[in-house]
Backbone as a printed PyTorch tensor [residue, N CA C, xyz], in Angstrom:
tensor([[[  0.9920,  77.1100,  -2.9830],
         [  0.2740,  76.1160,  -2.1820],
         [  1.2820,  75.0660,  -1.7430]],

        [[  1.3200,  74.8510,  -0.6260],
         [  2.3340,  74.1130,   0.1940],
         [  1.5070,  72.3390,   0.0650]],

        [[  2.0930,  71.3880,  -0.7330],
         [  1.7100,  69.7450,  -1.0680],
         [  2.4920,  68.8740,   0.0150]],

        [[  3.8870,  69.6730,   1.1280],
         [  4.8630,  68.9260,   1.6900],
         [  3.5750,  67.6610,   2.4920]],

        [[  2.8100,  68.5200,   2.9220],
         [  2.0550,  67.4890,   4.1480],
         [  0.6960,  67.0880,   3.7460]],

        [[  0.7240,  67.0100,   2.7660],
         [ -0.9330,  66.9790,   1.9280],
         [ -0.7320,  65.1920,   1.6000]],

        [[ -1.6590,  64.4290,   1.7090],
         [ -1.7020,  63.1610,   2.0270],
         [ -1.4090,  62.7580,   0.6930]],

        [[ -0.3330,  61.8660,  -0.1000],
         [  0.2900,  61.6380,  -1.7750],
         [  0.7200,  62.7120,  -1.9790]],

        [[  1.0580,  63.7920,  -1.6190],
         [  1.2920,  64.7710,  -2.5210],
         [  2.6900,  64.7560,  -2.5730]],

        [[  3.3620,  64.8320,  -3.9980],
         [  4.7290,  64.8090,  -4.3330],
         [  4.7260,  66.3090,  -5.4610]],

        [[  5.5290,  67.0740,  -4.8700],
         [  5.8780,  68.1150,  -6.1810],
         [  6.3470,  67.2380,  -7.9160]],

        [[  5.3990,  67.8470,  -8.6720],
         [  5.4090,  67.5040,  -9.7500],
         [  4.1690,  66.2430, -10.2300]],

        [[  3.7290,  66.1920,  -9.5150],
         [  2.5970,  64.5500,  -9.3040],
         [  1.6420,  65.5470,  -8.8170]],

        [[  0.2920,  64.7160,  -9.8290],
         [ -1.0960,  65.4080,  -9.4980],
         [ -1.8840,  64.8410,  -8.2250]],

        [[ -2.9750,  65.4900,  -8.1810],
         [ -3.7430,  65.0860,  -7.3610],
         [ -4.0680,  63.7970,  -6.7360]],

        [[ -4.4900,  63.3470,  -5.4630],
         [ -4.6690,  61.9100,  -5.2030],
         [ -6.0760,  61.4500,  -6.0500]],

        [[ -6.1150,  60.2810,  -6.5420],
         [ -7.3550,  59.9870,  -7.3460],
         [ -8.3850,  59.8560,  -6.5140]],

        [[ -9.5640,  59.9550,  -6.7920],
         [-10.4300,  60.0230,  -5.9740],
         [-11.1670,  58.5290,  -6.3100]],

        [[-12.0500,  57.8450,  -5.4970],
         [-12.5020,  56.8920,  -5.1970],
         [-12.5810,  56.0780,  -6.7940]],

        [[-13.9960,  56.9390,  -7.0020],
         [-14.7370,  56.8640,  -8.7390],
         [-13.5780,  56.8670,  -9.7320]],

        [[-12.3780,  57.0530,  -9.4990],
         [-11.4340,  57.0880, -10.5540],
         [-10.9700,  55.8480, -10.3090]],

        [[-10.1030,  55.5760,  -8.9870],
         [ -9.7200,  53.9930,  -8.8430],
         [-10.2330,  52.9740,  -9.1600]],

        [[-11.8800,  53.0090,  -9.0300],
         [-12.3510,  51.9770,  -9.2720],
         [-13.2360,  51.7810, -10.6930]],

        [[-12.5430,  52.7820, -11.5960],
         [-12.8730,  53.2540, -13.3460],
         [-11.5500,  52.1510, -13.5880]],

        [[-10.1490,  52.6140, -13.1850],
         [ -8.9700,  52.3520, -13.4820],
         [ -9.2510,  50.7450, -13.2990]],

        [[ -9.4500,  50.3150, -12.0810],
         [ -9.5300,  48.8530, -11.7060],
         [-10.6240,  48.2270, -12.6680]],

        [[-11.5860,  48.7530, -12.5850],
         [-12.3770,  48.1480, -13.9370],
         [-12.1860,  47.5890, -15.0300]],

        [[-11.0670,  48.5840, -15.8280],
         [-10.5780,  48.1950, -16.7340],
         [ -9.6940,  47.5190, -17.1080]],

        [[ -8.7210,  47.7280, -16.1290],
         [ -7.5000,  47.0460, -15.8400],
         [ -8.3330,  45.1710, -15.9780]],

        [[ -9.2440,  45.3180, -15.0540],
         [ -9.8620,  43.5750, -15.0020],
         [-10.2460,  43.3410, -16.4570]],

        [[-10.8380,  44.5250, -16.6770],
         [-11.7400,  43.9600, -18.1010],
         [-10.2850,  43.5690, -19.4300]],

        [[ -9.4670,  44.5380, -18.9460],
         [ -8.3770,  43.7710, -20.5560],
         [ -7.6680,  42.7020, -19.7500]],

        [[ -7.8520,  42.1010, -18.4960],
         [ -7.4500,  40.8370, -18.2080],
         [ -7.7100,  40.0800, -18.7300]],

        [[ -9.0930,  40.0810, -18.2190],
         [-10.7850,  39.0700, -19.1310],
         [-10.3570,  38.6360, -20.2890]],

        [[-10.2060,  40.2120, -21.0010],
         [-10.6430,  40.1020, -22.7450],
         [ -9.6090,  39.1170, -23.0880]],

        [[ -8.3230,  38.9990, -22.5870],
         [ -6.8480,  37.8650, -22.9510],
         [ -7.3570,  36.9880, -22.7910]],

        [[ -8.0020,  36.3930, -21.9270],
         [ -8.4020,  34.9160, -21.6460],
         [-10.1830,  34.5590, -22.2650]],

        [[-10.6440,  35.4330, -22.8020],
         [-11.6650,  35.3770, -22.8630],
         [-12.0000,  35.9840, -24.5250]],

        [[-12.4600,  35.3830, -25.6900],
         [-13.1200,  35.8780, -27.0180],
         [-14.4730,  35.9560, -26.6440]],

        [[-14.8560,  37.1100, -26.6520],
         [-16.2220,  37.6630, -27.2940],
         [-16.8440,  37.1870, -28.1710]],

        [[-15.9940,  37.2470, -29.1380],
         [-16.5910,  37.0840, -30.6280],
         [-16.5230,  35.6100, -30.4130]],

        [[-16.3090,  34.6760, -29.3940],
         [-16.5460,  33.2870, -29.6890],
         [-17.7920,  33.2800, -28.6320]],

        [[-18.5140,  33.9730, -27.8270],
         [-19.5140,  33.7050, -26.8770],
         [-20.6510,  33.3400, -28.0460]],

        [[-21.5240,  32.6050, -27.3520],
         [-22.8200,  32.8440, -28.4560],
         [-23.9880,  33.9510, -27.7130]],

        [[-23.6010,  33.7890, -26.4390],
         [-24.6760,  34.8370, -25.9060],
         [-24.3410,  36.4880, -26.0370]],

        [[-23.6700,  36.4290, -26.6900],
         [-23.0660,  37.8870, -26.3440],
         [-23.2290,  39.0000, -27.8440]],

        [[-24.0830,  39.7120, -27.1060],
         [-24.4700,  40.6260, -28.2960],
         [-24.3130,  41.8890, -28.0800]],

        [[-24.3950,  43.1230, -29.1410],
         [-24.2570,  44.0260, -28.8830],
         [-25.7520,  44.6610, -29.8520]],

        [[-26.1220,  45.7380, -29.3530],
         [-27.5450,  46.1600, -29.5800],
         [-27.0930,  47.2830, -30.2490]],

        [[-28.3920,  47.7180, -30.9110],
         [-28.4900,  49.2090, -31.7590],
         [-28.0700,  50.3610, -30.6350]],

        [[-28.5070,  50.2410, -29.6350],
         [-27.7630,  51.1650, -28.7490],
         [-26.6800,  51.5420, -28.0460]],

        [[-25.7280,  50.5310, -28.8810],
         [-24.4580,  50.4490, -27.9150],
         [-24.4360,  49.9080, -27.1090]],

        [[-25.5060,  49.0410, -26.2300],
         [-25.1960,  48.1250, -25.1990],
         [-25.3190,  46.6190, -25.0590]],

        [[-24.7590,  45.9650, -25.0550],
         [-24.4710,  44.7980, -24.3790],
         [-25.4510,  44.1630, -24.3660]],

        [[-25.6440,  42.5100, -24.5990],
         [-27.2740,  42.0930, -23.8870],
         [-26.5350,  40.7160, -23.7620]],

        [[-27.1540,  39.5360, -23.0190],
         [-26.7350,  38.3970, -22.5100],
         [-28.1690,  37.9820, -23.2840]],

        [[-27.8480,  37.1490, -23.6110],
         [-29.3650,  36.5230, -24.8690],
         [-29.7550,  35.3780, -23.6410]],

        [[-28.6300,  34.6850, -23.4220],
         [-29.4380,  33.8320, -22.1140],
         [-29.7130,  34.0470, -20.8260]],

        [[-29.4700,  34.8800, -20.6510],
         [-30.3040,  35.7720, -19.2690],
         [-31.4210,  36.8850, -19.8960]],

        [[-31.0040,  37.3860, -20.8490],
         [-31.7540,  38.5620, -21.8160],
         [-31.4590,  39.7880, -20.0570]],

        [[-30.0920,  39.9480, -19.8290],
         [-29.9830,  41.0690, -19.2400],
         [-28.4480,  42.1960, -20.0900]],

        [[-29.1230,  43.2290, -19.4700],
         [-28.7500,  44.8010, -20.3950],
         [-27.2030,  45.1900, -19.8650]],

        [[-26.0860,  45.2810, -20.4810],
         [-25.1670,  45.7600, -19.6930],
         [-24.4120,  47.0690, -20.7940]],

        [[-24.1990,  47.9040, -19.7100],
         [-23.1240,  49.0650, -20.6250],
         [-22.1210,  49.0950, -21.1040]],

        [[-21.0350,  47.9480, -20.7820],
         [-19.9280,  47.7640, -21.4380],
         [-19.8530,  46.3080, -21.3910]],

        [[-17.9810,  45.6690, -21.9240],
         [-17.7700,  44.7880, -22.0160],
         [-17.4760,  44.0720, -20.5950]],

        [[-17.1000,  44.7410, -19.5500],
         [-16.3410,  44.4600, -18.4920],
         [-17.8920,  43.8230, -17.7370]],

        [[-18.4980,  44.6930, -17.6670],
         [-19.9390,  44.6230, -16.7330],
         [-20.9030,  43.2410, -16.8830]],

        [[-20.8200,  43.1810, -18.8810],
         [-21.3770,  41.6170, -19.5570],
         [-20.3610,  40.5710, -18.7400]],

        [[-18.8150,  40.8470, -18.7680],
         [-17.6280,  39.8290, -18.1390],
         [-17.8940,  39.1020, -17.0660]],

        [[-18.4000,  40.4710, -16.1960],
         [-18.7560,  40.3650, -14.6410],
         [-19.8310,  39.2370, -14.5410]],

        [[-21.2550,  40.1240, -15.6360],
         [-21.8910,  38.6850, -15.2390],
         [-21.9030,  37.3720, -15.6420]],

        [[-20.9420,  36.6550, -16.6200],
         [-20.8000,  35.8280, -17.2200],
         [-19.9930,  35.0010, -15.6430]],

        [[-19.7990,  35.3490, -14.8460],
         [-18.8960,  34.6060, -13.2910],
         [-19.8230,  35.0000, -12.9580]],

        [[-21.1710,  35.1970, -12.7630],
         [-22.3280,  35.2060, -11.6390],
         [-23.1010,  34.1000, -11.6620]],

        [[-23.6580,  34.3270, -10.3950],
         [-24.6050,  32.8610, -10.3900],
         [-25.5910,  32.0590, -11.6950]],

        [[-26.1590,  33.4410, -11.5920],
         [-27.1800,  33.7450, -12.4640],
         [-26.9340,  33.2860, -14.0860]],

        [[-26.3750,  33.5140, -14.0850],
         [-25.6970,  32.9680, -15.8930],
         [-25.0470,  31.7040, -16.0130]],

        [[-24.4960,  31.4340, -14.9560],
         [-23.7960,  29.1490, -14.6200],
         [-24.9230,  29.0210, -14.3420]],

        [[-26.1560,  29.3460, -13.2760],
         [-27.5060,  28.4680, -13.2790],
         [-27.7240,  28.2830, -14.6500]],

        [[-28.2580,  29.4950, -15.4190],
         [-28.4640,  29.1550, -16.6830],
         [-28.0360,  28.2570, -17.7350]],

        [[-26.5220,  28.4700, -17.8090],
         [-26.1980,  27.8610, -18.3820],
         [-26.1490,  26.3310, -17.8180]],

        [[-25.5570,  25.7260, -16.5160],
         [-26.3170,  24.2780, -16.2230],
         [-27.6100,  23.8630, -16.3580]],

        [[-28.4220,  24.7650, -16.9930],
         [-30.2070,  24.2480, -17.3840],
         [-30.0610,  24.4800, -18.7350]],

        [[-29.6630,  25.4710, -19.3520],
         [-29.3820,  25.0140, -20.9980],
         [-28.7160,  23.5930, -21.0980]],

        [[-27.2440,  23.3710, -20.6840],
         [-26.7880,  22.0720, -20.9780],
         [-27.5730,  20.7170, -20.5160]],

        [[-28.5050,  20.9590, -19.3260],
         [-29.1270,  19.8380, -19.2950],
         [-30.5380,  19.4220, -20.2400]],

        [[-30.7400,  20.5510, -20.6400],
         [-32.3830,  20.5450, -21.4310],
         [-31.6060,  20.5210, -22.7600]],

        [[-30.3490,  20.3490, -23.1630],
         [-30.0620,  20.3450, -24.5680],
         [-29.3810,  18.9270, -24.2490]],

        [[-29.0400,  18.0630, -23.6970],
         [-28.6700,  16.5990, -23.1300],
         [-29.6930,  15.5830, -23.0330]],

        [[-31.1740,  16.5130, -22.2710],
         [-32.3550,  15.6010, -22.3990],
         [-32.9860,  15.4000, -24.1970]],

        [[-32.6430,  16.3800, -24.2200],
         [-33.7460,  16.7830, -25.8950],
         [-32.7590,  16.2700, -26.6960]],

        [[-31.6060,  15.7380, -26.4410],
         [-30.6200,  15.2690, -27.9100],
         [-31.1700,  13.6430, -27.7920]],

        [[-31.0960,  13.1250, -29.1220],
         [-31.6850,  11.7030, -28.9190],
         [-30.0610,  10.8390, -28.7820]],

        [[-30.4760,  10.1590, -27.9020],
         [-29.7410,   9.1480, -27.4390],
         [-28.7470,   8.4430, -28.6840]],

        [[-27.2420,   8.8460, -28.8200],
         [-26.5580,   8.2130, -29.9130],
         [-25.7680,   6.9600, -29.3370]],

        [[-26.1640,   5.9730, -30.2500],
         [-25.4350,   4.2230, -29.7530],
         [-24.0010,   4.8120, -30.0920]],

        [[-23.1170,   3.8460, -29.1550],
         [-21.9150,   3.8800, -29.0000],
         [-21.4320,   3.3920, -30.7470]],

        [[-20.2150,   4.2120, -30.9250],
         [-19.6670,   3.8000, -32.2500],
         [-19.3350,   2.2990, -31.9440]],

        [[-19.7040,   1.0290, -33.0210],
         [-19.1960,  -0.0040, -32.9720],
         [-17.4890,  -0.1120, -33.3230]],

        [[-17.0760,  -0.8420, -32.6300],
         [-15.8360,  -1.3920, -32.6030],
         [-15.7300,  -1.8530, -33.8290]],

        [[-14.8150,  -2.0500, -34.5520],
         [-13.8880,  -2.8550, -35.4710],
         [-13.6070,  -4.0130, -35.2100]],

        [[-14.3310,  -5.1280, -36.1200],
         [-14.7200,  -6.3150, -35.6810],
         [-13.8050,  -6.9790, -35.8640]],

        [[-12.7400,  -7.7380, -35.9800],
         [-11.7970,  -8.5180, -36.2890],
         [-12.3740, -10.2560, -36.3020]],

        [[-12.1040, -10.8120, -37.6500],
         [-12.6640, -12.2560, -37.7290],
         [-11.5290, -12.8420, -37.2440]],

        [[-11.4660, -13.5640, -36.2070],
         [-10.6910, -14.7510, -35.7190],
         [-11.0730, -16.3040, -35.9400]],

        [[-10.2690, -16.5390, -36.9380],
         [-10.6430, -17.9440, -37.6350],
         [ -9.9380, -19.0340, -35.8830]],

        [[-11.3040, -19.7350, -36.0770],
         [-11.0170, -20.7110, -34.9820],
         [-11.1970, -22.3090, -35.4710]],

        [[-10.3700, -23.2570, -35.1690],
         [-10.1140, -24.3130, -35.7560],
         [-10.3040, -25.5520, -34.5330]],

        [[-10.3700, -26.5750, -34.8660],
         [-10.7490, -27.3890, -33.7330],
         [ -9.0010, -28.5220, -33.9950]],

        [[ -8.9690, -28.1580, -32.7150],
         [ -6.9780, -28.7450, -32.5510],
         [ -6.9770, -30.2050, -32.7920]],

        [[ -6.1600, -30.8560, -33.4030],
         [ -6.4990, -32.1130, -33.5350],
         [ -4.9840, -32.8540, -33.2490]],

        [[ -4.5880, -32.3060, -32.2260],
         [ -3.6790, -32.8540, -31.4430],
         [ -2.1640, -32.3860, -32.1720]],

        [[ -1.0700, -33.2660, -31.5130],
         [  0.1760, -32.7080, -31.8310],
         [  0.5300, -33.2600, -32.8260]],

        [[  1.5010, -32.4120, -33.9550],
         [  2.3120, -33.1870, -35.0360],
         [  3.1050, -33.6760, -35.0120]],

        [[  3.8270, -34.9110, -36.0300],
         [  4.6320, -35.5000, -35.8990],
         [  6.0340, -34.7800, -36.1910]],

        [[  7.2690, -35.7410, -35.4360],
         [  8.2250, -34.4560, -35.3470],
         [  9.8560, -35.4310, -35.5060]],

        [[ 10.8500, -34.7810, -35.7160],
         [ 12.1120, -35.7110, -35.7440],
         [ 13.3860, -34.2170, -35.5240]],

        [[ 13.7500, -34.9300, -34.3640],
         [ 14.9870, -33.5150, -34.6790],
         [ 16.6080, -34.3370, -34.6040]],

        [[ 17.4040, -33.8790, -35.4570],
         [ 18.7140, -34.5510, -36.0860],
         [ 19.6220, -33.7160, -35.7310]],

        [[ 20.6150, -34.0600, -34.9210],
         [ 21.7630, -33.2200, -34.7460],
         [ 23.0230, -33.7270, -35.7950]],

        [[ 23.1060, -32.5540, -36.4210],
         [ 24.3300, -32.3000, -37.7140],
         [ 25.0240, -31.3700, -37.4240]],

        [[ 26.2490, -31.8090, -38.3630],
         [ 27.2520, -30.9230, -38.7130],
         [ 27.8210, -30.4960, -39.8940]],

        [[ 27.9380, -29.2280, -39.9920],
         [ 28.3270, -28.8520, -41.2180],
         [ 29.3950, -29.4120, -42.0280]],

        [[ 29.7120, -30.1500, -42.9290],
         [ 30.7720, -30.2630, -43.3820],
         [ 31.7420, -29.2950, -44.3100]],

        [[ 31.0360, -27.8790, -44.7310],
         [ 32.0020, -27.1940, -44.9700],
         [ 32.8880, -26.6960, -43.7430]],

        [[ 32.3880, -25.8980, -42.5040],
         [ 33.0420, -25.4450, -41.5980],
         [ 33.0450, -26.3770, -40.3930]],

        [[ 32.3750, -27.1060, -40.1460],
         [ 31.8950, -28.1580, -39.2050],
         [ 30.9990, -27.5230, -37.8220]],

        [[ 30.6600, -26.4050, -38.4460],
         [ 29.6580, -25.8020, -37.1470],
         [ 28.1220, -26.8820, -37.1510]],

        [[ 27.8720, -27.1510, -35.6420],
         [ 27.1520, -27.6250, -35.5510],
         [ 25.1560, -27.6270, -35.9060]],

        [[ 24.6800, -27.9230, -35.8100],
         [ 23.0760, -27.2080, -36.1720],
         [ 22.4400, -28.5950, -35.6200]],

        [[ 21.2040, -28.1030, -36.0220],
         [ 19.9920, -28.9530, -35.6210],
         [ 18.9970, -28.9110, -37.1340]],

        [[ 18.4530, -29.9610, -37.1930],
         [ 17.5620, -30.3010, -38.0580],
         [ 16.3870, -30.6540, -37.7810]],

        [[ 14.8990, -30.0520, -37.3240],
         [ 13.8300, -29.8510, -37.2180],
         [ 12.9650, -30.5290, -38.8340]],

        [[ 12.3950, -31.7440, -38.3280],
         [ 11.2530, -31.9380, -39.1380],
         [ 10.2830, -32.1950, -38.7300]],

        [[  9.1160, -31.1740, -39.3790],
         [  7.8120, -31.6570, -38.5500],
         [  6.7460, -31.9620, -39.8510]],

        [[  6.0910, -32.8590, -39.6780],
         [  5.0970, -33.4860, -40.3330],
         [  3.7200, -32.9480, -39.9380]],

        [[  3.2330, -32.0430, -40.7200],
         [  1.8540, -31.6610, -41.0710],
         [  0.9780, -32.0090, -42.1090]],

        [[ -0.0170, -33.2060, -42.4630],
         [  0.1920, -34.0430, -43.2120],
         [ -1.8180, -33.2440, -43.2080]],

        [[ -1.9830, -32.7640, -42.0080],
         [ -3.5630, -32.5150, -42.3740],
         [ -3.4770, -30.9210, -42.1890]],

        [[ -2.4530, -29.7930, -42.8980],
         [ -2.5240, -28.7880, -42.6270],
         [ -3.7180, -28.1000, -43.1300]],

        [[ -4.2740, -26.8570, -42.2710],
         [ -5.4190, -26.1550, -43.1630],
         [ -4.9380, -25.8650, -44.3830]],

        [[ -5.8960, -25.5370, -45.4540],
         [ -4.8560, -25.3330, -46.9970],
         [ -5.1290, -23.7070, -46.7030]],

        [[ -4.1050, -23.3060, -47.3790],
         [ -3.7350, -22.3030, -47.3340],
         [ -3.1240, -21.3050, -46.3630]],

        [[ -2.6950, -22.3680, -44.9980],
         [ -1.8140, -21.6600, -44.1400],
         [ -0.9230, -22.5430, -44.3210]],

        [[  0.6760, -21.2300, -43.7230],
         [  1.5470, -22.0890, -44.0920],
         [  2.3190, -21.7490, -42.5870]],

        [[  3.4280, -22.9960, -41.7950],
         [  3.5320, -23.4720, -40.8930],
         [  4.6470, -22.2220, -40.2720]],

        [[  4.2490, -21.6810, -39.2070],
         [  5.4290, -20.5180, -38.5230],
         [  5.8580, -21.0120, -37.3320]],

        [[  7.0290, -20.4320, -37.6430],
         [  8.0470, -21.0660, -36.3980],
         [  8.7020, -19.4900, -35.8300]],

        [[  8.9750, -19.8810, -34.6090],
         [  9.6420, -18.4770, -34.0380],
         [ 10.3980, -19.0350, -32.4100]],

        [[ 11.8500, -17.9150, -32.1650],
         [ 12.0680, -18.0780, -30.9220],
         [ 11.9740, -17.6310, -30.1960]],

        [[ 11.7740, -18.1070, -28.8780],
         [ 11.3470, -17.5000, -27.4990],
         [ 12.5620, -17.7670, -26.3170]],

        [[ 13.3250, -16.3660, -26.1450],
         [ 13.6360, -16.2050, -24.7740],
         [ 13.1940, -17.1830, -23.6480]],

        [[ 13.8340, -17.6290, -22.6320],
         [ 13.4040, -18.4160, -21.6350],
         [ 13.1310, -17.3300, -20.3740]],

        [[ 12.9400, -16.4940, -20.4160],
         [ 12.0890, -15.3560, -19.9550],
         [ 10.1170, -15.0720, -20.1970]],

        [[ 10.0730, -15.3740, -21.6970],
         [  8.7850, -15.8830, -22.1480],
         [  8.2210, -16.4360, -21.5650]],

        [[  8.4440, -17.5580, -21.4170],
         [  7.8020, -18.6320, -21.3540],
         [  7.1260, -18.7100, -19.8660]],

        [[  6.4860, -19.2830, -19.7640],
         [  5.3990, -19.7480, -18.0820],
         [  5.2170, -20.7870, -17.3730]],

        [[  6.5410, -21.9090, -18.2340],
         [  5.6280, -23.2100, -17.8620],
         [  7.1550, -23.6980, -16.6550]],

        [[  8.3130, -23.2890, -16.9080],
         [  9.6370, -23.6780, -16.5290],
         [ 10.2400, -22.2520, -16.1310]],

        [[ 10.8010, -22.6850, -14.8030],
         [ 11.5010, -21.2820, -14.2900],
         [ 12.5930, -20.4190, -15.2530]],

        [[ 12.8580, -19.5630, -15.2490],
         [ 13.8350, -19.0630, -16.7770],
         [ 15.0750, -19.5390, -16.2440]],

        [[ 15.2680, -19.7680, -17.2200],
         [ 16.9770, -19.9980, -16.9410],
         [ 17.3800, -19.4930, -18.5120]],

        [[ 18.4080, -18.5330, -18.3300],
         [ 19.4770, -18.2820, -19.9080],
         [ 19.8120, -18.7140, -20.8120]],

        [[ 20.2600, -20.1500, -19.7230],
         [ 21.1020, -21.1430, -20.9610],
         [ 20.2130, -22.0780, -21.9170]],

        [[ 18.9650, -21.9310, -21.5370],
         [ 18.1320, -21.9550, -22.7270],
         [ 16.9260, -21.2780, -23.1540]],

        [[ 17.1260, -21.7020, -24.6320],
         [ 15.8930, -21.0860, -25.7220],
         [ 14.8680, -21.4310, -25.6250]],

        [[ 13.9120, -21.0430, -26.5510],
         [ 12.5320, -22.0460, -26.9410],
         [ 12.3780, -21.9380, -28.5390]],

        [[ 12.2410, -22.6810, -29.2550],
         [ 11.6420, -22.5210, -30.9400],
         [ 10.5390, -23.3410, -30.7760]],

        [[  9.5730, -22.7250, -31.5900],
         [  7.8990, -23.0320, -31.3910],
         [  8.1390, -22.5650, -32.6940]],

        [[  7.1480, -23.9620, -33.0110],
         [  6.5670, -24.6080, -34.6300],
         [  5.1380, -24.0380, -34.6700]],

        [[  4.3030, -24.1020, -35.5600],
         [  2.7220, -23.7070, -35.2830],
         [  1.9970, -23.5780, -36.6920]],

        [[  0.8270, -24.6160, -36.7330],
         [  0.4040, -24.8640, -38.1260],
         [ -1.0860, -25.0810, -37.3220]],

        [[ -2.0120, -24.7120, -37.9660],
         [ -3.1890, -24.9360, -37.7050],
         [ -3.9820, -26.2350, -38.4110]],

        [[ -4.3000, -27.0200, -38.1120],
         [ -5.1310, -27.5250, -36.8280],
         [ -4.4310, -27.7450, -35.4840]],

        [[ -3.0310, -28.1830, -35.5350],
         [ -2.4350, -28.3460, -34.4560],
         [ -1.7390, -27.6690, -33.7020]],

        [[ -1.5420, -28.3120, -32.2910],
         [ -1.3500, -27.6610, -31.2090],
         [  0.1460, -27.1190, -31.5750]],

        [[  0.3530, -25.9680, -30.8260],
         [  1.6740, -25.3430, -31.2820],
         [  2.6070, -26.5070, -30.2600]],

        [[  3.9090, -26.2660, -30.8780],
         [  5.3720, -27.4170, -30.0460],
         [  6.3640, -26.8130, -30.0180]],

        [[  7.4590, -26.8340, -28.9480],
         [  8.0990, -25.7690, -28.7350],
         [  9.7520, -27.2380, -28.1890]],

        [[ 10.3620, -26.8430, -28.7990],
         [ 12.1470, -27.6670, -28.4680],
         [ 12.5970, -26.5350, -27.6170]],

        [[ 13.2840, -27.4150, -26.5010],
         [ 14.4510, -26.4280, -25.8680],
         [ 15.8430, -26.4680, -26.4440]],

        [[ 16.4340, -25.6900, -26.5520],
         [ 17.5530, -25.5770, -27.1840],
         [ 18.6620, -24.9220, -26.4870]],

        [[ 19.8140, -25.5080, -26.1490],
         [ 20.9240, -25.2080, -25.5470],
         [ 21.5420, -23.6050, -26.1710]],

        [[ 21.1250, -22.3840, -25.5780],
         [ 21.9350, -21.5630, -26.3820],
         [ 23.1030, -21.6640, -27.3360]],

        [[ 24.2320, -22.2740, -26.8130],
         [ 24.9150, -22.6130, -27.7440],
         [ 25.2900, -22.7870, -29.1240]],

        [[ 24.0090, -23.5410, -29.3810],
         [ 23.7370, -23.9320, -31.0310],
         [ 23.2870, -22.8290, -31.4880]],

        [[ 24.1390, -22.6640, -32.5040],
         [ 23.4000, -21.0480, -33.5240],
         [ 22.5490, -21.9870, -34.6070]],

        [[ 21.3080, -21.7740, -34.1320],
         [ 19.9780, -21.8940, -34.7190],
         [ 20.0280, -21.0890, -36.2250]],

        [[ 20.5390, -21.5930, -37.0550],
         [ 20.0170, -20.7270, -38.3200],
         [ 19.0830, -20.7870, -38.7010]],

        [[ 18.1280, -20.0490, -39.5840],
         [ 17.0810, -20.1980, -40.0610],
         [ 17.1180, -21.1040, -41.3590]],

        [[ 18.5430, -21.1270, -41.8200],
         [ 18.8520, -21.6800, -42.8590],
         [ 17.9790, -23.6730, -42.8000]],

        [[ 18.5990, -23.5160, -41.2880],
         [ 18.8400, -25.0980, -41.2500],
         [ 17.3260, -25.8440, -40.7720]],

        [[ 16.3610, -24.6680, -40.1910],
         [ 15.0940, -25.0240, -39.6760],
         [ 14.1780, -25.5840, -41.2110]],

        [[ 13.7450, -27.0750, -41.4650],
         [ 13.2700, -27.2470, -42.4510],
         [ 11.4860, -27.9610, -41.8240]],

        [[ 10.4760, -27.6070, -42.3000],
         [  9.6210, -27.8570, -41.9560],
         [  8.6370, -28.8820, -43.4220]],

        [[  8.7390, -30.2650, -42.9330],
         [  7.8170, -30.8830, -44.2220],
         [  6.9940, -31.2130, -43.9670]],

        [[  6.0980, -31.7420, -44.1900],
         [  4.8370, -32.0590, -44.4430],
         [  4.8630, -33.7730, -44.5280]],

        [[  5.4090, -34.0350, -45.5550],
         [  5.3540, -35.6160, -45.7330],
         [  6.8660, -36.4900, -45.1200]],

        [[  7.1480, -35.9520, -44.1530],
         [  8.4440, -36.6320, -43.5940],
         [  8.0410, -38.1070, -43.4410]],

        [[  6.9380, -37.8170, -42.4470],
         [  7.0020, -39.2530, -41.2230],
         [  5.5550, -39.7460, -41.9200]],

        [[  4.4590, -39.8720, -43.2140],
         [  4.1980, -40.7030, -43.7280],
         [  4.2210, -42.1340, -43.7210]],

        [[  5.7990, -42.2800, -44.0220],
         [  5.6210, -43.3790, -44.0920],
         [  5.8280, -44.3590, -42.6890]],

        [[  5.9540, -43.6230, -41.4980],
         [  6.3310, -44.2070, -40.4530],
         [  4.6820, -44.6290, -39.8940]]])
């Protein structure tokens, strides 16, 4: 039998497939696509019957294999469904209040103006490096807080255009208003030398 002019035909290669075969082959080929992207065993509608076939519990329709159930799970018919399950299981859930936030107590104090203050320019007499001497008088502090000081970049700040060549150190004791010195970069600010009292200016 002569295959030279027979439409696919290659010596050694079978027959051309016929329709019902291609579209067996393509079937399946889709269906082990599916099955990669898709668990079965995680559907809830998806059952398999005493007879070997297939059933969609939320459509309650009959299918012969896995590919065919696949098929209709992308049909209309089964997203309608399922957008009326999710909405009749949204109406029927009772309404849950939002989890409350994490309340944080913010102790609030009524400011009773600025503290008294004295700043002393010294010098070391072991090395003779210069410093500053910060005293501030908190004479009505809340009891049990104790007075923080910290520095601020002239970038920080909001009230004066920045400029480099100076700092900010801000004092801060509650009842009173926080106070802030500018300070010439220059001076190495130790922490050593920052002293904060209480009964300085008493007697003034």
């Amino acid at each position: 039998m002569d295959f030279q002019h027979r439409a696919g035909g290659k010596t050694g290669v079978g027959g051309v497939a016929s329709a019902s075969e291609s579209n067996r082959d393509r079937r399946e080929r889709l269906r082990q696509l599916a099955l990669e992207t898709i668990d079965l065993n995680k559907d809830p509608y998806f059952m398999k019957n005493h007879l070997g076939s297939y059933e969609c519990k939320l459509c309650l329709t009959l299918h012969n294999n896995e590919g065919s159930y696949l098929a209709h799970t992308q049909g209309k018919k089964h997203q309608a469904n399922l957008a009326r399950r999710a909405a009749k299981e949204a109406k029927e859930a009772p309404a849950q209040p939002a989890p409350e936030k994490a309340r944080v107590d913010i102790k609030k104090f009524v400011k009773i103006g600025r503290p008294g203050y004295k700043v002393t320019k010294q010098r070391d007499p072991d090395n003779g490096q210069q410093s500053l001497l910060f005293q501030i008088d908190y004479p009505e502090i809340v009891e049990g807080i104790a007075p923080r000081h910290r520095f601020m970049a002239a970038y920080e700040q909001k009230v004066e255009p920045p400029d480099r060549k100076w700092q900010y150190l801000l004092f801060a004791a509650e009842p009173y208003e926080t106070i802030a010195f500018k300070i010439v970069i220059r001076f190495e600010v130790a922490r050593r030398v920052i002293h904060i009292l209480r009964d300085l200016l008493k007697e003034d």
